[in-house]
C-alpha atoms as a printed R data frame, in Angstrom:
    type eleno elety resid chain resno      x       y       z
1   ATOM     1    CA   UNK     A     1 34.252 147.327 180.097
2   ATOM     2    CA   UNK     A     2 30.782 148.228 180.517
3   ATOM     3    CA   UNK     A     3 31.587 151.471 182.029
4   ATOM     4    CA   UNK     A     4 33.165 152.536 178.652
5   ATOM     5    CA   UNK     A     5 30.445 150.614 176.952
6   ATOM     6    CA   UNK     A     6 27.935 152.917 179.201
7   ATOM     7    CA   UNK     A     7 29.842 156.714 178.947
8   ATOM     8    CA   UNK     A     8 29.858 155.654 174.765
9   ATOM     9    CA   UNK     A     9 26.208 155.585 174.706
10  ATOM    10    CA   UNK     A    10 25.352 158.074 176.536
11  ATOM    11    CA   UNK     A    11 27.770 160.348 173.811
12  ATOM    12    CA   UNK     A    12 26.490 158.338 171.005
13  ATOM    13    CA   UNK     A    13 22.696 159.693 171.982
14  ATOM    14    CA   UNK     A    14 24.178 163.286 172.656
15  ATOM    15    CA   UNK     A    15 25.865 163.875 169.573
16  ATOM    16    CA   UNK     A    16 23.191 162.638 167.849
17  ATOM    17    CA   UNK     A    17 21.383 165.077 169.509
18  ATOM    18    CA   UNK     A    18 23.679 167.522 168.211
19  ATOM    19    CA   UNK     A    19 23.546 166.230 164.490
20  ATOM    20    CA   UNK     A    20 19.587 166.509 164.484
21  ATOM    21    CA   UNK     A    21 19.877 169.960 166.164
22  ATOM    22    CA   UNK     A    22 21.659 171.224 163.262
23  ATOM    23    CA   UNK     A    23 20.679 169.547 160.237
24  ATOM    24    CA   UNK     A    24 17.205 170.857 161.425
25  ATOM    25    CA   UNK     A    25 18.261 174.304 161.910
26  ATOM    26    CA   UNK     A    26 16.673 176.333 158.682
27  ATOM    27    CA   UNK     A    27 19.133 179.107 157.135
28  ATOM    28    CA   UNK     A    28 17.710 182.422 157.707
29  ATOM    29    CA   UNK     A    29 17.144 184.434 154.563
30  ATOM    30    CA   UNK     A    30 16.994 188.077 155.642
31  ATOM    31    CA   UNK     A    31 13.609 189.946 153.922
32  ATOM    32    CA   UNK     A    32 13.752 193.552 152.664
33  ATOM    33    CA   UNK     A    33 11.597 194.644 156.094
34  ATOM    34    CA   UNK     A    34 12.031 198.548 157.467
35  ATOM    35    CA   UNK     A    35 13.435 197.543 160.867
36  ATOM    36    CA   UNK     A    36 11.732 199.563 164.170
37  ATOM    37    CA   UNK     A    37 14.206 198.046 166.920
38  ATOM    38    CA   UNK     A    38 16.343 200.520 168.626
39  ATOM    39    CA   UNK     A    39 19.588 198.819 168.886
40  ATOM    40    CA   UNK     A    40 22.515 199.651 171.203
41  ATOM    41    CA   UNK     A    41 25.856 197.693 170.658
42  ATOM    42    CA   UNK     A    42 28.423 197.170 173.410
43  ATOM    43    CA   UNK     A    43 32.011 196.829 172.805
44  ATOM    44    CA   UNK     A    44 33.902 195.761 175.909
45  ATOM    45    CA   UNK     A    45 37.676 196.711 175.419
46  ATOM    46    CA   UNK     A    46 40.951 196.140 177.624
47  ATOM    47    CA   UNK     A    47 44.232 196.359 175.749
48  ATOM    48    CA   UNK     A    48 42.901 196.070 172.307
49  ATOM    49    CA   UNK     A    49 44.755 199.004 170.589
50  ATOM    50    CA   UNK     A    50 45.675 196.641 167.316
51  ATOM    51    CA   UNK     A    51 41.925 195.653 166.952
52  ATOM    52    CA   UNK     A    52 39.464 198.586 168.113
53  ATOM    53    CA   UNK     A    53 39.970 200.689 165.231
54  ATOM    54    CA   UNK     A    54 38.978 197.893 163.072
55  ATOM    55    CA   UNK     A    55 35.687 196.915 164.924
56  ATOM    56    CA   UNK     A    56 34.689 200.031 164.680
57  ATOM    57    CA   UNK     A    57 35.027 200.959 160.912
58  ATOM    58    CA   UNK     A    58 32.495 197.553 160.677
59  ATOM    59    CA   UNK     A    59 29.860 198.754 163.035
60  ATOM    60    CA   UNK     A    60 29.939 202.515 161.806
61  ATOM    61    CA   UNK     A    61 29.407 201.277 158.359
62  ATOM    62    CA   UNK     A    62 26.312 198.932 159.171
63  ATOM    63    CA   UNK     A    63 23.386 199.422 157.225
64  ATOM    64    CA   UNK     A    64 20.966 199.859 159.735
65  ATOM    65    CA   UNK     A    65 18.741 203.176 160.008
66  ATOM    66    CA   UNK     A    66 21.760 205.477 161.829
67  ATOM    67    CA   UNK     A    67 18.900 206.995 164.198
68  ATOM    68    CA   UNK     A    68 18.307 203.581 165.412
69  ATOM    69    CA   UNK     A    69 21.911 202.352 166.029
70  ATOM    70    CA   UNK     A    70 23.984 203.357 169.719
71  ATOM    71    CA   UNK     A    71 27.295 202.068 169.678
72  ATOM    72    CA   UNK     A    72 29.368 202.056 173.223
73  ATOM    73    CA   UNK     A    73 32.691 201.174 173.996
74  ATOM    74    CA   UNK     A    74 33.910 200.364 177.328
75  ATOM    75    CA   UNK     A    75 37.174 200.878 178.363
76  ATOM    76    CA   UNK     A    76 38.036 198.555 180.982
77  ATOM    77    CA   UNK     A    77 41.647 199.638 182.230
78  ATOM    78    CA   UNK     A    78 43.544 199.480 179.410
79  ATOM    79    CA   UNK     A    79 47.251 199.907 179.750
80  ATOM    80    CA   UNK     A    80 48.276 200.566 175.806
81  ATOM    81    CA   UNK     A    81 46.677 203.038 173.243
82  ATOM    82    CA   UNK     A    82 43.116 201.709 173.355
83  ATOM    83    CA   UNK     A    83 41.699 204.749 175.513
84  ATOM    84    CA   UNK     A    84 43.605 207.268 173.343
85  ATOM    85    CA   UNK     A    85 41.919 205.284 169.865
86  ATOM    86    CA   UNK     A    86 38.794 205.280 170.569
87  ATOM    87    CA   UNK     A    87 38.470 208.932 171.566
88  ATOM    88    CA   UNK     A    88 40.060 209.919 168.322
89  ATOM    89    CA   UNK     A    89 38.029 207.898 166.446
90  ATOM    90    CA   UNK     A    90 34.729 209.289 168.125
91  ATOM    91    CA   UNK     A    91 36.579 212.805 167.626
92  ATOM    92    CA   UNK     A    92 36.505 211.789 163.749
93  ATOM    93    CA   UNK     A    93 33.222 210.194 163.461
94  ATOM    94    CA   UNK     A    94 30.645 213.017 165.010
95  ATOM    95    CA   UNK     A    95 28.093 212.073 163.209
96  ATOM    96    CA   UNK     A    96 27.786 208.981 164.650
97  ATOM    97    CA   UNK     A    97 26.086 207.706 167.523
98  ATOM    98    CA   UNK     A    98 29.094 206.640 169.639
99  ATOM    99    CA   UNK     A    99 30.016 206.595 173.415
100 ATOM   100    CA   UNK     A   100 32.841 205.925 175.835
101 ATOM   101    CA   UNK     A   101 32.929 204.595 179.427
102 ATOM   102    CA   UNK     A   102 35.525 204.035 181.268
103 ATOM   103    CA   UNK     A   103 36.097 201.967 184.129
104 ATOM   104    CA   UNK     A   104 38.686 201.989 186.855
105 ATOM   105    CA   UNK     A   105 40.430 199.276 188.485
106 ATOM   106    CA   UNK     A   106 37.865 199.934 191.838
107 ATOM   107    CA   UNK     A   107 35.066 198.915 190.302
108 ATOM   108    CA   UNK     A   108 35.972 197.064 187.402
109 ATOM   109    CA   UNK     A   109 34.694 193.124 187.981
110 ATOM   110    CA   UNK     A   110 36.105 192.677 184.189
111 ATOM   111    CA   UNK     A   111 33.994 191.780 180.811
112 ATOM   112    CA   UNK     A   112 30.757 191.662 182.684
113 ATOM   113    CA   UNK     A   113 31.172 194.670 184.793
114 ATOM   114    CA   UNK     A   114 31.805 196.702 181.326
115 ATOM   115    CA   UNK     A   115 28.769 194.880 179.853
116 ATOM   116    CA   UNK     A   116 26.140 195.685 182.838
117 ATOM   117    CA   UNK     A   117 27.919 199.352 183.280
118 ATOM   118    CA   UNK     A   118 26.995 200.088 179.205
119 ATOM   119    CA   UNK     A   119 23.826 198.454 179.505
120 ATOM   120    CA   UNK     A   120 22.625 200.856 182.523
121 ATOM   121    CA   UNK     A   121 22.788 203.711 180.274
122 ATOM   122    CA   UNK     A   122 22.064 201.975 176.879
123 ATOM   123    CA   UNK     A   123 19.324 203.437 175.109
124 ATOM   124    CA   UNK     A   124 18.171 200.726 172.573
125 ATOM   125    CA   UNK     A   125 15.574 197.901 173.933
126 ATOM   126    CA   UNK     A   126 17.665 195.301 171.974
127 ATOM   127    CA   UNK     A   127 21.307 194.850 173.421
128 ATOM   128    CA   UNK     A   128 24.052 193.373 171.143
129 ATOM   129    CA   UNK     A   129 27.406 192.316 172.159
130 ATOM   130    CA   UNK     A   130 30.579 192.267 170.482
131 ATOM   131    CA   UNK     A   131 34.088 191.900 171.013
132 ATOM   132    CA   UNK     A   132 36.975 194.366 170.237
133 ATOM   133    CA   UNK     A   133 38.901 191.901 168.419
134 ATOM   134    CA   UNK     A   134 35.821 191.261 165.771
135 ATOM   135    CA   UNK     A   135 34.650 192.280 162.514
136 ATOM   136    CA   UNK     A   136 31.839 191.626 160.619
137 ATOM   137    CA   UNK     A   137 29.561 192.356 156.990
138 ATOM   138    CA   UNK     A   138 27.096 195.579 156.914
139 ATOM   139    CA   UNK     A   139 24.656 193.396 157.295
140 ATOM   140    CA   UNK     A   140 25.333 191.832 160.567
141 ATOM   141    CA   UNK     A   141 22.516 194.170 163.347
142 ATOM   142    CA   UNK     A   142 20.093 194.268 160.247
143 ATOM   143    CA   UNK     A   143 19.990 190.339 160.222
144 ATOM   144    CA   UNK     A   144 20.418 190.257 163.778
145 ATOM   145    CA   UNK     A   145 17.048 192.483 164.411
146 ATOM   146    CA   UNK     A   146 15.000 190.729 161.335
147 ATOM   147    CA   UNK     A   147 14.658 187.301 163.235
148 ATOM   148    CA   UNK     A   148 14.331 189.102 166.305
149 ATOM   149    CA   UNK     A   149 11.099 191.495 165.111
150 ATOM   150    CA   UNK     A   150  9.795 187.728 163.612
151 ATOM   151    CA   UNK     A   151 10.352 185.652 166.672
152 ATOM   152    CA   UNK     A   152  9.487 185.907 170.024
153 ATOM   153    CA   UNK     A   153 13.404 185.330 170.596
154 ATOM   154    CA   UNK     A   154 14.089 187.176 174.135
155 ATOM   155    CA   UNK     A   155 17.595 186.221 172.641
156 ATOM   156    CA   UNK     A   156 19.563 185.442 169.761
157 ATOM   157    CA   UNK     A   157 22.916 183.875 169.601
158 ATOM   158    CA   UNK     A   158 24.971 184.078 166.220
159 ATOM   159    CA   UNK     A   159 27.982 182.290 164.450
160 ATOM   160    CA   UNK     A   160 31.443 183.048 165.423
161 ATOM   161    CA   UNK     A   161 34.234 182.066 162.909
162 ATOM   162    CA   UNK     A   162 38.292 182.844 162.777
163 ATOM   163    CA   UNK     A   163 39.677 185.256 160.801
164 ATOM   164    CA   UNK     A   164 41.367 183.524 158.071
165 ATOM   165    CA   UNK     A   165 45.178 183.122 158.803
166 ATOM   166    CA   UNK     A   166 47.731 181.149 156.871
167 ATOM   167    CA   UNK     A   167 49.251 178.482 159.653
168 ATOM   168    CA   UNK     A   168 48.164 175.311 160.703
169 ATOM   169    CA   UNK     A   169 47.862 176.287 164.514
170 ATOM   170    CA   UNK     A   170 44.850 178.351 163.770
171 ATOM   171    CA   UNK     A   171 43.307 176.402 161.391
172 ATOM   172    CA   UNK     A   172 43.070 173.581 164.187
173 ATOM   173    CA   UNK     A   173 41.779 176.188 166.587
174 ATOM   174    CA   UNK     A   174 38.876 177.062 163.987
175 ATOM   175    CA   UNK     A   175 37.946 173.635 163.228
176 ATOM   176    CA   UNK     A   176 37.620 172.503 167.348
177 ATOM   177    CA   UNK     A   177 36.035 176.739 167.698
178 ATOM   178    CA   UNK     A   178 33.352 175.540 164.973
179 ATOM   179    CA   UNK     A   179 31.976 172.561 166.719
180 ATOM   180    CA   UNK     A   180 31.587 174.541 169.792
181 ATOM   181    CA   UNK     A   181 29.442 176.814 167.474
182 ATOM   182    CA   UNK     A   182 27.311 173.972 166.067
183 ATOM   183    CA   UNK     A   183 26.991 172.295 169.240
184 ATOM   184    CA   UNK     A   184 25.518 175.091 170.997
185 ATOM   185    CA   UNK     A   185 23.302 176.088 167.432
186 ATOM   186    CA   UNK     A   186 21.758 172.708 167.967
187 ATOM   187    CA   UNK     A   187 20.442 172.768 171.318
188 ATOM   188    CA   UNK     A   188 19.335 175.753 170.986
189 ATOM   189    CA   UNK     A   189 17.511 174.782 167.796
190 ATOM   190    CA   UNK     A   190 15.998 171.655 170.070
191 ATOM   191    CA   UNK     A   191 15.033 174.412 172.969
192 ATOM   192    CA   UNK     A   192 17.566 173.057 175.229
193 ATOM   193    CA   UNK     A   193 20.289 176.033 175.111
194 ATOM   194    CA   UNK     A   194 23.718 174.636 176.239
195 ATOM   195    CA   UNK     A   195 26.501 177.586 174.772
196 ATOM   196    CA   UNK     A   196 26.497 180.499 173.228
197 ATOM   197    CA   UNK     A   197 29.451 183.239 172.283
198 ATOM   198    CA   UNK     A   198 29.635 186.649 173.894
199 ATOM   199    CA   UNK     A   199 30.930 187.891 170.588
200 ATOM   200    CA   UNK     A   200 27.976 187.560 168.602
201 ATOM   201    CA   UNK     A   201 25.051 187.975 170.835
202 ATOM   202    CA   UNK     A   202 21.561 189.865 171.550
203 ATOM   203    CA   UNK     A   203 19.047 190.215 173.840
204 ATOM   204    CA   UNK     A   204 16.542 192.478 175.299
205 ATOM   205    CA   UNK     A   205 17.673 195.041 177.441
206 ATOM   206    CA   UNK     A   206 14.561 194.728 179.752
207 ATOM   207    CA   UNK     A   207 14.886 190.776 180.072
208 ATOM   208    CA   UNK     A   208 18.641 191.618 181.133
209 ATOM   209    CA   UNK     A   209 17.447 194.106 183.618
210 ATOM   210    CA   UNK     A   210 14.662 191.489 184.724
211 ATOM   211    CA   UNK     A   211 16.790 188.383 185.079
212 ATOM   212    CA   UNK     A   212 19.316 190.649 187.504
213 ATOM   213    CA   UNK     A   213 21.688 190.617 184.998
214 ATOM   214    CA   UNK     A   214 25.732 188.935 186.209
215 ATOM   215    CA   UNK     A   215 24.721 189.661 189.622
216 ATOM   216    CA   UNK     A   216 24.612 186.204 190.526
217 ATOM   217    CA   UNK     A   217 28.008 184.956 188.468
218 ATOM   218    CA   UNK     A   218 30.306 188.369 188.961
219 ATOM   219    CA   UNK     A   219 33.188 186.158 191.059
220 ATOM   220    CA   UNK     A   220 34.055 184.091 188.148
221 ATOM   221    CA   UNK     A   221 35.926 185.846 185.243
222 ATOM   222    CA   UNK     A   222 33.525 183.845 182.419
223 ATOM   223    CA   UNK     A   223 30.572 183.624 181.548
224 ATOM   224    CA   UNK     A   224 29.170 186.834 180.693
225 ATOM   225    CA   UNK     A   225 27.319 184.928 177.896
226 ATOM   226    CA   UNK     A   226 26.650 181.417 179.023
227 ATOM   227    CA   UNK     A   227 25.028 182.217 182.586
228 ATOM   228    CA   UNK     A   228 23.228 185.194 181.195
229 ATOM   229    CA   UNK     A   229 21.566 182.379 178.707
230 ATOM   230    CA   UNK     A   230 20.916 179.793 181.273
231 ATOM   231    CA   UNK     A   231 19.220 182.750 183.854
232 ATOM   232    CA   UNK     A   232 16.893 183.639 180.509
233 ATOM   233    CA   UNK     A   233 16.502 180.474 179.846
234 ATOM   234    CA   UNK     A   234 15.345 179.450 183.345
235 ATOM   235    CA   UNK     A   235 13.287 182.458 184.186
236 ATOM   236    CA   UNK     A   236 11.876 183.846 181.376
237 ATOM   237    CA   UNK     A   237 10.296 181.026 179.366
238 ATOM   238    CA   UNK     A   238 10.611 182.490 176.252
239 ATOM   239    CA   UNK     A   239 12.904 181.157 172.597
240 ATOM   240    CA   UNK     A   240 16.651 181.558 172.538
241 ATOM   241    CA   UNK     A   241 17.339 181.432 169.003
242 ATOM   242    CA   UNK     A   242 20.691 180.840 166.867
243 ATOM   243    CA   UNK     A   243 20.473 182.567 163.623
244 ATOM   244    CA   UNK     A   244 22.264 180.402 160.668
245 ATOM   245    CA   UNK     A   245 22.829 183.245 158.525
246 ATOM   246    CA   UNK     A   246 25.892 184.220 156.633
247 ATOM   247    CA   UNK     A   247 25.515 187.941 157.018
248 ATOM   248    CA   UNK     A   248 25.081 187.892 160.427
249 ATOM   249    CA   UNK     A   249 28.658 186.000 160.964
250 ATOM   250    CA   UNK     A   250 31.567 187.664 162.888
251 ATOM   251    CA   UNK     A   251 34.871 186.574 162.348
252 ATOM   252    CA   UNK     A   252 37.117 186.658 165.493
253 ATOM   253    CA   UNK     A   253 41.608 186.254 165.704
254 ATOM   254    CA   UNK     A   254 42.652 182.979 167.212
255 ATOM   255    CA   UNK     A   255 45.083 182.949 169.906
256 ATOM   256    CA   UNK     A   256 48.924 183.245 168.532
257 ATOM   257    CA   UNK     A   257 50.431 180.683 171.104
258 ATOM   258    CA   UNK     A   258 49.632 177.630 172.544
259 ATOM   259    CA   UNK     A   259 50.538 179.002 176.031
260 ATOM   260    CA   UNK     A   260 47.500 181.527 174.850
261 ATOM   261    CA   UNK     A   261 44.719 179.177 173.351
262 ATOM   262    CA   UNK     A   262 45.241 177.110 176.923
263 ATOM   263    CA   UNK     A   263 44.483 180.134 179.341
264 ATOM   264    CA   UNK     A   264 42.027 180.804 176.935
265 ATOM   265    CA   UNK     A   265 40.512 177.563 177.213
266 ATOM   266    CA   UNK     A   266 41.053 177.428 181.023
267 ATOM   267    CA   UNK     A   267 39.374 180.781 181.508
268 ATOM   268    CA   UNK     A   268 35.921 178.799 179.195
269 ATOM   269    CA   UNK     A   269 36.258 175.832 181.489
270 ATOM   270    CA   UNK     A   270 36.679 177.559 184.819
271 ATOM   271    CA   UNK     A   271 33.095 179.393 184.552
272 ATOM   272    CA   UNK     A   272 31.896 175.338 184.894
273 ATOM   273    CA   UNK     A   273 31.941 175.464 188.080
274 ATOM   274    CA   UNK     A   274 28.916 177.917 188.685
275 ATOM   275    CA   UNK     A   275 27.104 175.988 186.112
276 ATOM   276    CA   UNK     A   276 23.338 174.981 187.356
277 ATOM   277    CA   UNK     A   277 21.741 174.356 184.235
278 ATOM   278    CA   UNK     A   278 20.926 170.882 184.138
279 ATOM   279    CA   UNK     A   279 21.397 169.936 179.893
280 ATOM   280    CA   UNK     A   280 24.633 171.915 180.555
281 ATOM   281    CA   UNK     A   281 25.818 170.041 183.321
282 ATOM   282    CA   UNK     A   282 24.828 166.657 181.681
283 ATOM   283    CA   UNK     A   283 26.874 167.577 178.425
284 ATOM   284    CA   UNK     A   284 29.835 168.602 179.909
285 ATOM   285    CA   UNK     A   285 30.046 165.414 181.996
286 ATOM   286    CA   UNK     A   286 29.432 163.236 179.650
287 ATOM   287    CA   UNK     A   287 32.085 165.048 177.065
288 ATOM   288    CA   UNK     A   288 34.775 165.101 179.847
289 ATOM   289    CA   UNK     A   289 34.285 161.702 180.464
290 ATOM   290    CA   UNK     A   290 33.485 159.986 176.933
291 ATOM   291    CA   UNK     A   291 37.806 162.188 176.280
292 ATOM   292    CA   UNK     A   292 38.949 161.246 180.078
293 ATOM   293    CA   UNK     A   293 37.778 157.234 178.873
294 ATOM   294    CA   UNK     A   294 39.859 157.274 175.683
295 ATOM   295    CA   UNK     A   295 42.698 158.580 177.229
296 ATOM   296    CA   UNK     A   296 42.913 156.565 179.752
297 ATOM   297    CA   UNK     A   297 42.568 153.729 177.261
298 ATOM   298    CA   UNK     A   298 45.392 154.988 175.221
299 ATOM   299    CA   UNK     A   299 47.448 154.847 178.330
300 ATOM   300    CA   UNK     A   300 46.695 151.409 179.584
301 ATOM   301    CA   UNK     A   301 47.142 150.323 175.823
302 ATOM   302    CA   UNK     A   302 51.071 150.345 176.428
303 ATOM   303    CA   UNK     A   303 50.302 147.519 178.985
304 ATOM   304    CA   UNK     A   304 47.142 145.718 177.903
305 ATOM   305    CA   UNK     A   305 45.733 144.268 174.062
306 ATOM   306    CA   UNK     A   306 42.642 144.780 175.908
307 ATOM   307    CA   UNK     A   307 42.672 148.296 176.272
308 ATOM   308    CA   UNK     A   308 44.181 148.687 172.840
309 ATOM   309    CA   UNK     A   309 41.352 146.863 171.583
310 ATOM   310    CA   UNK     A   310 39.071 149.137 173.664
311 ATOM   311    CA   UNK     A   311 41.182 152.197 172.713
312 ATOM   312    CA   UNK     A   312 40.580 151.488 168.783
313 ATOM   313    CA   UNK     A   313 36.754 150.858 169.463
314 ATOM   314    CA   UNK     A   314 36.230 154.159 171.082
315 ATOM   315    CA   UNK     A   315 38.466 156.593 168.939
316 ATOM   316    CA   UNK     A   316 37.296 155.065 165.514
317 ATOM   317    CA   UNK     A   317 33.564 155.303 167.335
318 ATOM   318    CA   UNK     A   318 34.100 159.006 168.319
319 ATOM   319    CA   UNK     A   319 35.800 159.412 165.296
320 ATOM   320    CA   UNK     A   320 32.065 158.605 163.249
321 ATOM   321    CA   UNK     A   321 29.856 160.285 165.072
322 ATOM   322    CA   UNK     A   322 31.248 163.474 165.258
323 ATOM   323    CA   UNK     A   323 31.951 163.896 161.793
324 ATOM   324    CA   UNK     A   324 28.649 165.096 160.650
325 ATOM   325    CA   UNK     A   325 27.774 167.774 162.528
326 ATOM   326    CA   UNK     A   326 31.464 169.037 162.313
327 ATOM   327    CA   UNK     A   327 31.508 168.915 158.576
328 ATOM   328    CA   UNK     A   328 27.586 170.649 158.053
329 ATOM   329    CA   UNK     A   329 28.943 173.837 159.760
330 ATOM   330    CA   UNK     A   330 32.350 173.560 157.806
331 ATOM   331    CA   UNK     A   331 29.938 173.732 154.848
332 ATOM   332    CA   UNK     A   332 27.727 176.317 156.115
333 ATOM   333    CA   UNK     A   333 30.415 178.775 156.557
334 ATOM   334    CA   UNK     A   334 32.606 177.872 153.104
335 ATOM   335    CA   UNK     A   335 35.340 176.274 155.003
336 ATOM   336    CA   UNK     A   336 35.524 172.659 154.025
337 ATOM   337    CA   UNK     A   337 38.504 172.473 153.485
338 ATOM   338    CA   UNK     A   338 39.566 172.720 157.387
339 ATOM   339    CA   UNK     A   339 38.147 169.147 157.227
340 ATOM   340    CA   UNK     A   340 41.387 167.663 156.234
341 ATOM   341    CA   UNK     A   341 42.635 168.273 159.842
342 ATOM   342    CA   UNK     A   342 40.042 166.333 161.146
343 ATOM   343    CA   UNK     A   343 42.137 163.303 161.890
344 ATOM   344    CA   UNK     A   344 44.988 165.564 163.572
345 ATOM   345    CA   UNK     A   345 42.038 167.229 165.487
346 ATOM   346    CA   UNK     A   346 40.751 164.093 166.568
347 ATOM   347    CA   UNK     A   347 44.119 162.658 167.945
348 ATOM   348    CA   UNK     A   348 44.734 166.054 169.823
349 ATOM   349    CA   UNK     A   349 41.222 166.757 171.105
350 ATOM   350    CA   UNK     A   350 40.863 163.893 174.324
351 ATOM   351    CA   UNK     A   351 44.402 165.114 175.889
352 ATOM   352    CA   UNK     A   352 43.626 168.943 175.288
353 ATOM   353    CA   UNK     A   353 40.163 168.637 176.800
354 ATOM   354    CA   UNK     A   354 40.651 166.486 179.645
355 ATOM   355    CA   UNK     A   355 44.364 169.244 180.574
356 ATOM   356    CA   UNK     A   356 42.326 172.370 180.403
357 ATOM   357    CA   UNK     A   357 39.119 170.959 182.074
358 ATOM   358    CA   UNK     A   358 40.800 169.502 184.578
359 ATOM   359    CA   UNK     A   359 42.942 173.254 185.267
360 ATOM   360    CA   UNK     A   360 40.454 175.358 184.442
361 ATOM   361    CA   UNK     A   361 38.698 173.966 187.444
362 ATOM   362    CA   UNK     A   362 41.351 174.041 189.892
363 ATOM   363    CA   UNK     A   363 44.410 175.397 188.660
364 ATOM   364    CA   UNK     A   364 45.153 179.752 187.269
365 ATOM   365    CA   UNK     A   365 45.439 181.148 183.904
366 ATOM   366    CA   UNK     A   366 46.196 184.459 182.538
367 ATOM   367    CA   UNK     A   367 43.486 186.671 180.400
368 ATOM   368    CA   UNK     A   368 44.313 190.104 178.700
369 ATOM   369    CA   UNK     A   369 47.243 190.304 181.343
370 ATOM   370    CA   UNK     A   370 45.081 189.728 184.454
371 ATOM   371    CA   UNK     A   371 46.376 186.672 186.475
372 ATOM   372    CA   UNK     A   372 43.337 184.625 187.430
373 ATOM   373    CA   UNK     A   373 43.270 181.861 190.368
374 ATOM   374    CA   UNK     A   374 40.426 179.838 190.692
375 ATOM   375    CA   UNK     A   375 40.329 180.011 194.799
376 ATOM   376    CA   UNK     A   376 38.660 183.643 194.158
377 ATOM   377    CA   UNK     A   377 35.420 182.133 192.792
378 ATOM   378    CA   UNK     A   378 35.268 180.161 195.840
């Protein structure tokens, strides 16, 4: 009893945390400024023929000064048409600043391998990072480089929302995507940095190159955002900033199966394990417990009134306090109305997070037809 009474508090105080981090967070409103940042954007791409095209159309038609824009794709042994799109497109587009690399299966460590192989030959001093999958408003690197030119951000995280689709499946994969978004908004807003998503993300090219870039975390197949932001974090003593703009959004595809979302979620989970941040480590211990508590309670419930009584306690207390923070980014972004699967989120969330913690540490999953097993980050 006073173990659950214990792991309850200590979420209690966290996602309070959370709440203040984000109710504190001040919407960026984007000034008419000339920008002077030499930007290069980094597309990382592996079997992404239905999506490149797309992304690219969005971050040719930025408006950004053209002589201060690089954009470079990275092919990272693609077995479909991706290769073959992107050189047409770059055939079709020659006034634009855009370059391929391609990587072969020798030296090809994945996502961060294309990331630091683009980077070596990048020639803008602020990095940006992007998916192949994602699309976003002309407005996106010119709201990106405004808060960086007014802050002393060495980086600068943004929000990450779902393309809209018409089923329920991906509607409750936005709505649990979101709080992962507001959670790590907040702590970065309280300059204690816990998450961020590779898919919207910037950050000078000479703190990358300072920090040693994914030398350190290359074994595990995650990450190329999160340990990046703790190493900056650590080393560099200098702001990590979320900006809580609407133009500088990028909407992303959920998964189309459940067998999908879960080796998606496994592959999040299994970078845990080279986690030394300390706020990090704290937060993900106590969420994994706080869920691991109330299922267990549910459980015992079949057998006990007590732990039904305990079970009730904790759900309809986890049920409160996370209802805040979830619904003030539901607002920011104009999606409110994903709040009326709250209660189905809620009911779903302690089995789903406790099954792909638990295998994303120990167990394999399969990413963008790689088969991954977790005794190679050993």
């Amino acid at each position: 009893m006073y173990s659950v009474l214990s792991i309850f508090c200590c979420y209690v105080l966290l996602i309070a945390i959370v709440t203040l981090g984000w109710y504190t967070l001040r919407t960026w409103k984007k000034r008419n400024i000339e920008p002077h940042t030499k930007v290069t954007v980094i597309v990382p791409a592996r079997n992404e023929s239905e999506n490149i095209i797309g992304c690219l159309e969005k971050l040719v038609n930025q408006r950004y000064p053209s002589e201060f824009l690089d954009i470079i794709v990275v092919d990272d042994c693609s077995t479909d048409d991706t290769l073959f799109l992107v050189k047409d497109f770059i055939s079709r587009n020659p006034q634009k600043r855009i370059s391929l690399l391609v990587l072969t299966e020798a030296n090809s460590s994945f996502k961060k391998q294309a990331i630091s192989e683009a980077v070596k030959v990048a020639s803008g001093d602020l990095i940006v990072t992007t998916d192949a999958d994602c699309v976003m408003s002309s407005e996106w690197i010119s709201s990106i480089v405004h808060i960086y030119e007014s802050s002393n951000a060495v980086m600068i995280a943004g929000p990450v929302c779902f393309i809209k689709q018409g089923n329920i499946f991906s509607k409750i994969q936005e709505l649990e995507f979101l709080s992962l978004i507001a959670s790590g908004a907040a702590t970065m807003n309280i300059g204690l940095p816990t998450m961020c998503n590779g898919a919207n993300l910037a950050y000078e090219k000479k703190a990358f190159l300072e920090v040693g870039g994914f030398e350190t975390n290359k074994k595990f197949a995650s990450g190329d955002d999160v340990f990046l932001m703790h190493k900056m974090k650590k080393e560099l003593h200098r702001k990590i900033r979320f900006i809580k703009c609407l133009d500088a959004v990028v909407e992303t595809k959920p998964t189309k199966t459940f067998k999908s979302f879960l080796n998606q979620r496994k592959r999040w989970a299994s970078k845990s394990r080279g986690y030394k941040d300390i706020a990090t480590i704290i937060t993900a211990l106590i969420v994994i417990l706080t869920n691991l508590t109330i299922l267990t309670c549910f459980v015992l419930s079949f057998f006990s009134s007590t732990f039904l009584l305990l079970f009730l306690i904790c759900f309809l207390l986890k049920f409160s306090i996370d209802f805040p923070v979830l619904f003030g980014i539901c607002s920011f972004m104009k999606k409110e109305k994903l709040m009326y699967l709250y209660i189905p989120v809620q009911l779903i969330y302690p089995f789903y997070i406790v099954l792909t913690g638990i295998s994303g540490l120990f167990g394999s999953f399969v990413w963008k037809d790689r088969i991954h097993n977790q005794h190679e980050t050993e």
